[in-house]
C-alpha positions as CSV (number, residue, x, y, z in Angstrom):
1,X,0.0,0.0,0.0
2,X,1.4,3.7,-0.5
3,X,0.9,5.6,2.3
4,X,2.5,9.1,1.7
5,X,1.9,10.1,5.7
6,X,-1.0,10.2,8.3
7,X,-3.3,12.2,6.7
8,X,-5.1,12.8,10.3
9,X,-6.6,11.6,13.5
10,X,-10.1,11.3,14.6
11,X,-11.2,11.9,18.1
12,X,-14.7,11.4,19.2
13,X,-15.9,13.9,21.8
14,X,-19.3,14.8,23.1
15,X,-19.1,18.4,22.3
16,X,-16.9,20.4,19.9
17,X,-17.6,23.5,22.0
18,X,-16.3,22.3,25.2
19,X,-13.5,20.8,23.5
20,X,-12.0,23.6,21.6
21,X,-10.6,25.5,24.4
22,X,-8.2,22.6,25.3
23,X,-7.2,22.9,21.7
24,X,-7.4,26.6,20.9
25,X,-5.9,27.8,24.7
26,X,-4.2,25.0,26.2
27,X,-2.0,23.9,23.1
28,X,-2.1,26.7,20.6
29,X,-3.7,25.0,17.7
30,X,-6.5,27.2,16.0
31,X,-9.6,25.6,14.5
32,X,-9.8,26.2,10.6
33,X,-13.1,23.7,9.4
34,X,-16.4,23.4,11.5
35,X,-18.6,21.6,8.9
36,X,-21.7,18.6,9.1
37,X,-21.3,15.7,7.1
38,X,-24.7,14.7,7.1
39,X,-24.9,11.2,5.3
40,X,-22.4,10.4,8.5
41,X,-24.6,11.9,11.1
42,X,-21.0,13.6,12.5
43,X,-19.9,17.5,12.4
44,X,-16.2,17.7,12.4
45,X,-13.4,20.5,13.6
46,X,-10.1,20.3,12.0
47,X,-6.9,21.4,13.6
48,X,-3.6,21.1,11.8
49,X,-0.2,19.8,13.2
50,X,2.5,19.8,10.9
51,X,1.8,18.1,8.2
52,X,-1.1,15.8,10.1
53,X,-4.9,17.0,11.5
54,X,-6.4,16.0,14.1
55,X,-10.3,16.2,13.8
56,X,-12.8,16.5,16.2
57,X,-16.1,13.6,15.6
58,X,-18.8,15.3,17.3
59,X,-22.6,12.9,17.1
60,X,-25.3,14.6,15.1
61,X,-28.3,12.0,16.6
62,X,-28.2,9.1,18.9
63,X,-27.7,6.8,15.8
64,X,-24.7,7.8,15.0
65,X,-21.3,5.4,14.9
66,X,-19.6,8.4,16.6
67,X,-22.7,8.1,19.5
68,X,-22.2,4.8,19.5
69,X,-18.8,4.9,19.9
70,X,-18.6,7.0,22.8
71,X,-21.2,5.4,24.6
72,X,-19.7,1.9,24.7
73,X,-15.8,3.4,24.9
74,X,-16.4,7.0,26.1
75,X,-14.6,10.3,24.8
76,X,-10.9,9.5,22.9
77,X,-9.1,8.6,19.5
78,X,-11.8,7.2,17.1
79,X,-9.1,6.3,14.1
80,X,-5.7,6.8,12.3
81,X,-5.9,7.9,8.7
82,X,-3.8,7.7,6.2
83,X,-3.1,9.4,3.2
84,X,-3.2,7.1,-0.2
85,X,-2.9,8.3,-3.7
86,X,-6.3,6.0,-4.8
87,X,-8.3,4.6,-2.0
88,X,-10.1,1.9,-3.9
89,X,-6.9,0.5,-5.1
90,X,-6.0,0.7,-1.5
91,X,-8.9,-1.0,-0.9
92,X,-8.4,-3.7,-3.4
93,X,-5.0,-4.1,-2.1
94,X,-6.2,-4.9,1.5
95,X,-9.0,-7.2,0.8
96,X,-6.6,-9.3,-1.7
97,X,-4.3,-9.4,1.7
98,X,-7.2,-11.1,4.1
99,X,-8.1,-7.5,5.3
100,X,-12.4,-6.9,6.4
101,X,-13.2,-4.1,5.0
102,X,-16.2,-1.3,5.9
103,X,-16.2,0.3,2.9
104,X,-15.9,-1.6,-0.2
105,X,-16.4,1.5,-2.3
106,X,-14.7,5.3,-1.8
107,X,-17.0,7.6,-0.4
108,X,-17.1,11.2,0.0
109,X,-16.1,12.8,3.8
110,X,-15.5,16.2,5.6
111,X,-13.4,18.5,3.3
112,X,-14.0,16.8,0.3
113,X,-11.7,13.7,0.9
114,X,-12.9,10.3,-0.8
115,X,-12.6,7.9,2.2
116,X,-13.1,4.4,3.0
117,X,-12.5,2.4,6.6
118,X,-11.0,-1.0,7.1
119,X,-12.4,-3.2,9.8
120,X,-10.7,-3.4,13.2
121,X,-11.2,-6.9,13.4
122,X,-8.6,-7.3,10.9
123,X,-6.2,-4.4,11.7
124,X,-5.2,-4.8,15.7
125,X,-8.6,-2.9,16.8
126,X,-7.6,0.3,15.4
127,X,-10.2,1.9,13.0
128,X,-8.2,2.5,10.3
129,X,-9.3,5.2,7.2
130,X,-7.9,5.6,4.1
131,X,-8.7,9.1,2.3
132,X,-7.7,11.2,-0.5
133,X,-8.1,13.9,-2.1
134,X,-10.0,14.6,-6.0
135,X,-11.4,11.4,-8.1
136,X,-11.9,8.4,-6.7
């Protein structure tokens, strides 16, 4: 697989709000994307370090994965990210090595990045994404 770097991680929290003055005041970072990715049921908040984000998974409804997430494991990291040049063939690539995938398709995520997720079952219990930018 080509991995250029970590593209970012996710942290599920209850509230972006109450979050962002850890991030904004405690370590310096400023906040540059608030947005809703609706089909997800999630609003995001984007911080960069270095090269890497981290972004903020915030539930929109009590159905959402990120809801879900924090209700069975509480507040924390979510995922790991990483950057490929074409996610389906990343995809391909990992169900051709005995990898469960979520996605078997790219689809669209906060700040227009074409995205897919790989099962934990199958990679150490880490949610892991792949993403990229443009076509899919």
């Amino acid at each position: 697989m080509d991995i250029s770097h970590i593209e970012h991680l996710g942290i599920a929290v209850k509230s972006i709000d109450a979050q962002l003055p850890y991030y904004e005041k405690v370590l310096g970072l400023k906040c540059y994307n608030v947005e809703v990715v609706a089909d997800q049921k999630v609003k995001t908040a984007f911080f960069k370090v270095g090269q890497t984000k981290i972004e903020l998974l915030e539930p929109v409804g009590e159905d959402s994965t990120i809801a879900k997430f924090i209700e069975k494991k509480g507040e924390g990291i979510h995922h790991i990210a990483f950057a490929v040049p074409s996610v389906q063939a990343a995809l391909d690539e990992a169900e051709a090595k005995g990898v469960q995938l979520i996605d078997k398709a790219p689809r669209n995520g906060a700040e227009g990045l074409h995205i897919a997720f790989l099962h934990p079952k199958s990679t150490g219990s880490v949610l892991t994404e792949l993403c990229m930018e443009g076509e899919k």
